[in-house]
C-alpha positions in Angstrom: 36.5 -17.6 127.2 39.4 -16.5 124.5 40.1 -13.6 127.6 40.7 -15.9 130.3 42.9 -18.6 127.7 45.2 -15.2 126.8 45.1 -14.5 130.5 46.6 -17.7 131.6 48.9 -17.6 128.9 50.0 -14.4 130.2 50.4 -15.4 133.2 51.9 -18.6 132.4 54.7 -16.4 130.5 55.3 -13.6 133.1 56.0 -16.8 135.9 58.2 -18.6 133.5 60.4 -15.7 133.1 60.2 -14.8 137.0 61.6 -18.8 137.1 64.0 -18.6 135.0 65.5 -15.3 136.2 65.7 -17.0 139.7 67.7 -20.0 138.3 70.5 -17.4 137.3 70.1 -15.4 140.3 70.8 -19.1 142.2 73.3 -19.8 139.8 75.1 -16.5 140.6 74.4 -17.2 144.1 76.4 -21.0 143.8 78.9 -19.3 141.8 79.9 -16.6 144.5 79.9 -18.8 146.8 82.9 -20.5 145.8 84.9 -17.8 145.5 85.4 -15.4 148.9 83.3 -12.2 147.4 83.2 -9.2 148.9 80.3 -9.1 151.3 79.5 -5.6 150.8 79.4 -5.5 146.9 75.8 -4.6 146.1 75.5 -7.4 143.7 76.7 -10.2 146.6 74.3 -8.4 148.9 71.2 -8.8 146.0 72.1 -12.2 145.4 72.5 -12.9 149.1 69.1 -11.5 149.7 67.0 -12.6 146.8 68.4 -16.3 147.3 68.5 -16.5 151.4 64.8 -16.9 151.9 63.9 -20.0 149.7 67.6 -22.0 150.8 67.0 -21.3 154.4 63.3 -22.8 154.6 65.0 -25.4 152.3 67.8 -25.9 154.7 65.5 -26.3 157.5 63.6 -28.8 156.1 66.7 -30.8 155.0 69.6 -29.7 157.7 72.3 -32.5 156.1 75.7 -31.4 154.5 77.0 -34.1 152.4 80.7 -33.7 152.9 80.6 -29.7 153.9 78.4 -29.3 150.6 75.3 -27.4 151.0 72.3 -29.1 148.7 70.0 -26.9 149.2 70.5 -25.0 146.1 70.1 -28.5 144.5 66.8 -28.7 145.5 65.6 -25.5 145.0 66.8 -25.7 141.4 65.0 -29.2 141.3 61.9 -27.2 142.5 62.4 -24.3 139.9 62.4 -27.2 136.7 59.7 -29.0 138.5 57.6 -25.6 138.3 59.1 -25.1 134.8 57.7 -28.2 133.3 54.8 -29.0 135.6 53.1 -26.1 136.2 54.0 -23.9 133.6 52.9 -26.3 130.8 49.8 -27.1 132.8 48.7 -23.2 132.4 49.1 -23.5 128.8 47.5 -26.5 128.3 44.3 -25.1 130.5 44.3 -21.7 128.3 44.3 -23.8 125.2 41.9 -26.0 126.3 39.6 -22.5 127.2 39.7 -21.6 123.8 
C-alpha cells in the first residue's frame, strides 16, 4: 500500500504546484488588466489564454459587475484556495492514512 500512499502524495504535490502557478498566472492576468498592455505581447496573449477559459464559464455562471468590476477572478481565486486547502490536504491525509 506504501506505492499508492507515495503516489497520492505525488500527485497531491504535482496539483498543488499546478494551483499555485495558476494563482500567479491570475494574478498577472488582474494585474494587466489595469494597466492598457499591449495585446500582442506574447506574455498578455499567454495570460490572456491560460486565464480566459476558467473566468468566462465563471462569468457565465455569475454575469454581475459590481460597479464595472469584474469578480470573476475573485472567485476563481476563492476556488483555487478552496482546492488548496480542501483537496489537497485531503490527498495527503488519504496517502498517510494508506501507509
Amino acid at each position: 500500500m506504501f506505492i499508492m500512499a507515495n503516489l497520492l502524495v505525488a500527485f497531491a504535490q504535482i496539483l498543488d504546484y499546478l494551483l499555485w502557478a495558476y494563482w500567479w498566472i491570475l494574478l498577472g492576468r488582474v494585474v494587466i488588466s489595469w494597466v492598457n498592455a499591449d495585446p500582442d505581447n506574447p506574455i498578455v496573449r499567454f495570460l490572456y489564454v491560460a486565464t480566459e477559459p476558467v473566468l468566462d464559464r465563471v462569468r457565465r455562471w455569475l454575469p454581475v459587475y459590481a460597479g464595472g468590476f469584474d469578480l470573476s477572478p475573485i472567485v476563481v481565486w476563492i476556488g483555487v484556495i478552496f482546492l488548496q486547502r480542501f483537496l489537497i490536504q485531503s490527498l495527503y491525509d488519504l496517502a498517510y492514512r494508506l501507509r
